[in-house]
N, C-alpha and C positions, 0 to 999 in steps of 0.2 A: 923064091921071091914072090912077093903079092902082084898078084892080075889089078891092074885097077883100069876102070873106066873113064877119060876124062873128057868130056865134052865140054866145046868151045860155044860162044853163044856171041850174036851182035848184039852191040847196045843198041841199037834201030831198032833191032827185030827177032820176032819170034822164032825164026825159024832155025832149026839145030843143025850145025856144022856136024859131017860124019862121027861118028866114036872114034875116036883114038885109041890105041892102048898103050903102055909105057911099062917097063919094072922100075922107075923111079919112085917111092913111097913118100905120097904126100901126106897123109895121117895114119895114123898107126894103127892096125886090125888087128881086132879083140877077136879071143875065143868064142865060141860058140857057148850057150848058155847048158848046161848041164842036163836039163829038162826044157818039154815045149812048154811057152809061157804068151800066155793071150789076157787080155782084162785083166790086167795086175797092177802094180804100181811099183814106182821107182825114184830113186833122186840122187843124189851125188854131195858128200861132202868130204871135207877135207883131201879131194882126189881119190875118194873111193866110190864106188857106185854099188849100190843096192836097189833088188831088185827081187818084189815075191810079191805073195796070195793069185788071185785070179787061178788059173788052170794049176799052178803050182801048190794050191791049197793055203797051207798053213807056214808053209818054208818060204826061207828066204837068204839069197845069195849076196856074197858082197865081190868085186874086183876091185882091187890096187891098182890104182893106173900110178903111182908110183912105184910099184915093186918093176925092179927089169923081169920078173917070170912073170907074166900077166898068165892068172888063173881065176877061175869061178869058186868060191870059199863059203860051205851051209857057215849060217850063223845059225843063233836060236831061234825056233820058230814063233812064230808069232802065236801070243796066246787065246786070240777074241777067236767069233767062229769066222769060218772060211768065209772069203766073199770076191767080189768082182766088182770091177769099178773104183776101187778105194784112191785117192789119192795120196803121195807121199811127198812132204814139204820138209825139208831141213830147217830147223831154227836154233839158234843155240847150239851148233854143231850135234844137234841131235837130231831124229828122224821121226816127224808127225806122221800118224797115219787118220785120215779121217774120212767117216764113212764106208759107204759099199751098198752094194746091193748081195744080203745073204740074210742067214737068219737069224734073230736074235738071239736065241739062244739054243741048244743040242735039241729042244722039245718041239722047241717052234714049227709048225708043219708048212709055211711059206716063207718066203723070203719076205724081205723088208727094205725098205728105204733107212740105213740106217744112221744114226747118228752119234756115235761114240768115236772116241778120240782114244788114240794107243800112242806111243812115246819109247824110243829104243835108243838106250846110251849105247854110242859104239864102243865106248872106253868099256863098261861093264860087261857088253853081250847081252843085254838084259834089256825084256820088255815090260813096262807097265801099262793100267788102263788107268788114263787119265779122268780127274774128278771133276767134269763135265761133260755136255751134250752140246750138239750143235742145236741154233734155233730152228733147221728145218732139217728134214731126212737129206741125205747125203748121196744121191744118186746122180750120174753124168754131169758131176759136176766139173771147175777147174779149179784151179788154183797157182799163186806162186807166192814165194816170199820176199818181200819187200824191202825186208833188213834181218836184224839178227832175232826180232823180237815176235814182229807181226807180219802176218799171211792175209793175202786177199784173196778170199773165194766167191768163184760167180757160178751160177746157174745150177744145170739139175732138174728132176724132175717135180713134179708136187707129190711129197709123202702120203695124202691119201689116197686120193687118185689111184699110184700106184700100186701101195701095200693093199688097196679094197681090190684090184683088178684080179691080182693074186690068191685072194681071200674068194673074191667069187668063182675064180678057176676051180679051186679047189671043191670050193661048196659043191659044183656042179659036175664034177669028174665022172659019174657016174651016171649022166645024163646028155646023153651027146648031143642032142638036138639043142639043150639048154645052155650047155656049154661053148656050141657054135654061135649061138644069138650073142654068149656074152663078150665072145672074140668081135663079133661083127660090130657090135655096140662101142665097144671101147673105143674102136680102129674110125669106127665111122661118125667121127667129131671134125668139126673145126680146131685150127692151133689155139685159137683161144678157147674151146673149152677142157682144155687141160692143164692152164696152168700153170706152167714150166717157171719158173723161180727166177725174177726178174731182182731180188735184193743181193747185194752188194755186203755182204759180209768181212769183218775184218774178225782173226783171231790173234788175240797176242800172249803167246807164253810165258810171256815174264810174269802176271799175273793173272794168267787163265781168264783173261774175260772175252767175251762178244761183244761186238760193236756193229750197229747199221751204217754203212758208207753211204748210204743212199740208193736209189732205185734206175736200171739202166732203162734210156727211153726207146728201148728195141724190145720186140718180144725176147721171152727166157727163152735159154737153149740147153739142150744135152747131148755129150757127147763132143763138144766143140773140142781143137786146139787153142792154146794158148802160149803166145811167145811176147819176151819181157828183157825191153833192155833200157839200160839207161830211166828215165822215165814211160818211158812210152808200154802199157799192156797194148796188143793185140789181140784179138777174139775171134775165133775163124771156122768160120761155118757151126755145123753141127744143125740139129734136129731142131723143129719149133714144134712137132709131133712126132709122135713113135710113127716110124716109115717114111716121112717128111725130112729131107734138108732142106737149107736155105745156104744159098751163095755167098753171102755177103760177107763181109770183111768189116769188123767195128775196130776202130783203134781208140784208144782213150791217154789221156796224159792225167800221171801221177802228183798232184800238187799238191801238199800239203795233207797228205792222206785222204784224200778227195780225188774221182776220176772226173776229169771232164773228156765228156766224148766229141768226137770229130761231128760234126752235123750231117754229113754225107759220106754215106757206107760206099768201100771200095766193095767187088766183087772178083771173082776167080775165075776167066776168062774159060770159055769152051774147053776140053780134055784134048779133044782132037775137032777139025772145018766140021765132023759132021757128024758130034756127039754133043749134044749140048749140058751144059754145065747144071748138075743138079742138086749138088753142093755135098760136102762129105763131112760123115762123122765118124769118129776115133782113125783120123788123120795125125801124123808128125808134123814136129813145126818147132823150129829155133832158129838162130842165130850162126851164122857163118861169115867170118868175115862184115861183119854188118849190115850182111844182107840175109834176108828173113825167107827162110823155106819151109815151103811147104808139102809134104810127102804123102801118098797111099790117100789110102782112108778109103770108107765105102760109102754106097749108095743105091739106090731103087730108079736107074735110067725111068724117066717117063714119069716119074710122080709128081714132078713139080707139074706138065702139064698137063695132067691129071686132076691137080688139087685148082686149077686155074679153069678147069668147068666143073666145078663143084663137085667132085667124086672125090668127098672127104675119107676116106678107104685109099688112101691116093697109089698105096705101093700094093693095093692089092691083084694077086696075079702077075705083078713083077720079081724079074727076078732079080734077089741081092748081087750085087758086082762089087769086086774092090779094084782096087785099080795101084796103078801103076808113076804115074805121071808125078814128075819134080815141079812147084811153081816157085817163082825167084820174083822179090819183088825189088825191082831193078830199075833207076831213074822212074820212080814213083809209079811206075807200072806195072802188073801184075804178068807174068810169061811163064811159059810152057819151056823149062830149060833141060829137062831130063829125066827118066825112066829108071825105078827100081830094077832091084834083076826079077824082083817076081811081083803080084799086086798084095796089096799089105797093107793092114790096120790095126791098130785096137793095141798096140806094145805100148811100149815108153819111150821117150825122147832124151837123151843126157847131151847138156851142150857141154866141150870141154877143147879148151886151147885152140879157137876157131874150128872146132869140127861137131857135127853133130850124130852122135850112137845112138841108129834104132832096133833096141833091143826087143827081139821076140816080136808077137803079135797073129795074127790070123788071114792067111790068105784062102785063097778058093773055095767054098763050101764050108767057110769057118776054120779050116785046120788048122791048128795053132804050130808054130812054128818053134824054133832057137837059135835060131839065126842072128847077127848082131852087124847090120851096116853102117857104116862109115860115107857120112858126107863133108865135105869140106870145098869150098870157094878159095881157090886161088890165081891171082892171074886172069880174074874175067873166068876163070872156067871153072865147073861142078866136076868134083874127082867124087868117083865111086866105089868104094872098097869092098 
């Protein structure tokens, strides 16, 4: 029988009732993924989940959450080059892949912010490269699909910016005094002088075009989560610079292909009395039950008040942490309702029949993991599988 976790929570309050443990099975635990997988991307259609690139490379797996043998199944691999960060959006019962951080092509000697669009029929097994580009490079961004046709994508980094950081890495490898000025240089900006991609992109497969949605009135972010139900996007946390998070919580409503945002950003309440909250990027986050969680994710303790006396360098000298902690947002409140079994970032998120699978991802010093958790809200409580 499956071990599960299930913790009970007051609606008053933050604070967690003991663990319990039960053999009663409230959502159903998947296999472990066949390979460790960090920075990749994933999505779910017709009840089947796919899930490659980042540490996986060029492969990519699928599960049957309708087969009764739930197993991990290679499909064909993907054909663009390898990358990290790409996001995977179903439209058309089929599987968009867009952007990444890798490199353009086998020659290319840095990485890039890139912009190319790939498309995978599951009925065929077969990948194409779709015949367009996105209007900006494709790096930490989000995304979700809105219907059968069009996807909205938000943020990311600036394609120059970036792909030049890289470009003068490389110029200067061979020069290590040069090479540390141009680390220091890059790291030691304000969030506004980087740029981070504040436009509101729609893409729509039915006839391959781009569309400006408009411009968010919040700084760009990378790296954020994004959870979507109903009308309602949320936008959750992530970077307004490289080593920078930000706390805050944007929600926006879907009308009429247009977001109008809330005026006033929720936030993510402390981790623990006497850690204060520094916000996280490549965090999980979906839908359970109708209540919206939020999982892992990492961060640099200390940068935010760091970056609040101007030591724009803010996470330098600190050290990366991921972390651990469940938030629930719960009679319009943001809490602290429960703990991974290990701290964890950077996977994919699958919502599916109130529960949410986070597959894969990277805990302690980066190590990428294949591990596949199971959250589900039932009865007021967060079961853990």
């Amino acid at each position: 029988m499956n071990r599960i976790k299930k913790i009970s929570y007051s609606c008053l309050s933050v604070m967690l009732v003991s663990a319990i443990f039960t053999s009663t099975s409230f959502a159903e635990k998947l296999p472990n993924l066949p390979v460790t997988f960090k920075s990749g991307a994933g999505t779910i259609s017709e009840n089947i989940i796919y899930v490659g690139l980042g540490t996986a490379g060029k492969s990519w797996y699928k599960l049957d959450l309708n087969s009764s043998k739930k197993q991990w199944e290679r499909i064909a691999d993907f054909p663009g080059t390898p990358r990290d960060q790409a996001i995977a959006l179903e439209l058309n019962n089929d599987i968009y892949i867009f952007g990444g951080a890798g490199k353009e092509n086998e020659n290319s000697e840095t990485i890039s912010a890139l912009t190319d669009v790939y498309r995978y029929s599951p009925k065929e097994n077969k990948w194409e490269k779709i015949n367009t580009r996105a209007p900006y490079g494709l790096v930490g961004h989000t995304g979700v699909s809105i219907n059968n046709d069009q996807a909205i994508i938000l943020g990311g980094v600036n394609q120059q910016i970036f792909d030049g950081y890289f470009v003068d890495l490389n110029r200067t490898k061979s020069n290590e005094s040069e090479n540390k000025k141009i680390i220091s240089d890059y790291f030691n900006k304000p969030a506004e002088g980087y740029f981070f991609n504040r436009n509101i992109m729609e893409y729509n497969a039915e006839n391959n075009q781009w569309r400006l949605l408009g411009i968010t009135p919040f700084n760009g972010t990378a790296g954020s989560a994004l959870a979507y139900n109903g009308n309602k996007i949320t936008l959750i946390n992530g970077e307004i610079k490289p080593g920078l998070r930000t706390s805050e919580v944007q929600t926006a409503t879907l009308k009429n292909t247009q977001l109008q945002w809330d005026s006033v950003a929720q936030k993510l309440p402390d981790p623990t009395p006497n850690q204060p909250q520094d916000g996280l990027a490549g965090a999980f986050s979906g839908y359970s039950m109708h209540t919206l969680l939020v999982a892992g994710g990492a961060n640099f303790p200390g940068a935010q008040a760091n970056y609040a006396q101007q030591h724009y360098f803010a996470h330098q000298g600190l050290e990366k942490t991921w972390h651990k902690e469940i938030y629930g947002f719960i009679n319009n409140q943001w809490k602290v309702i429960g703990e991974l079994p290990l701290p964890l970032g950077y996977g994919v998120t699958v919502s599916y029949d109130n529960s949410l699978y986070l597959i894969g991802g990277e805990t302690n010093k980066g190590e990428a993991v294949n591990s596949v958790i199971t959250l589900t809200m039932k009865d007021k409580q967060l079961i853990i599988e």
